[in-house]
VMD Tcl script that draws the C-alpha trace (Angstrom):
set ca {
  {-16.50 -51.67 5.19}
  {-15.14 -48.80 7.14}
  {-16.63 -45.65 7.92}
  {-14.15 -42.70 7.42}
  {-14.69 -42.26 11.44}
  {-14.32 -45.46 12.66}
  {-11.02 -45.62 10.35}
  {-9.37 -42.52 11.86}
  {-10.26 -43.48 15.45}
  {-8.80 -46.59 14.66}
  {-5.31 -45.11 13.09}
  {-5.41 -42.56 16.59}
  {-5.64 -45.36 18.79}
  {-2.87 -47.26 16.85}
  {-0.33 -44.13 16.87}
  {-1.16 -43.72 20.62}
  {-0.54 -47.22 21.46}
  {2.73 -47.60 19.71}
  {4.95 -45.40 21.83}
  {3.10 -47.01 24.35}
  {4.34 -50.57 23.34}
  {7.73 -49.15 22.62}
  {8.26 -47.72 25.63}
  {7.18 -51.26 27.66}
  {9.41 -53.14 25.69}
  {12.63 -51.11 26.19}
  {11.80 -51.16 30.01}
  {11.75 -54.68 29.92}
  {14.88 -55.15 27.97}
  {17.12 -53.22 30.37}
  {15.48 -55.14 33.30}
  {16.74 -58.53 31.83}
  {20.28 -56.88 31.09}
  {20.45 -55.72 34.77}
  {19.71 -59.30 35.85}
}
mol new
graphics top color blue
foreach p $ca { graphics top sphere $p radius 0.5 }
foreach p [lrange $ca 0 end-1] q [lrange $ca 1 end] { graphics top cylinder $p $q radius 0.2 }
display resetview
């Protein structure tokens, strides 16, 4: 099971990577609706 640490660092990293993912993805879509 999951420490309470581990858990949090885990949720931290997953709220930091989401813009993250968000942001790649709309970049990408506007480069295929310029082409």
């Amino acid at each position: 099971s999951l420490h309470i640490g581990e858990y949090e660092s885990i949720k931290k990293d997953a709220v930091d990577l989401y813009p993250f993912l968000r942001d790649a993805y709309e970049q990408r879509r506007e480069k295929l609706i310029e082409e």
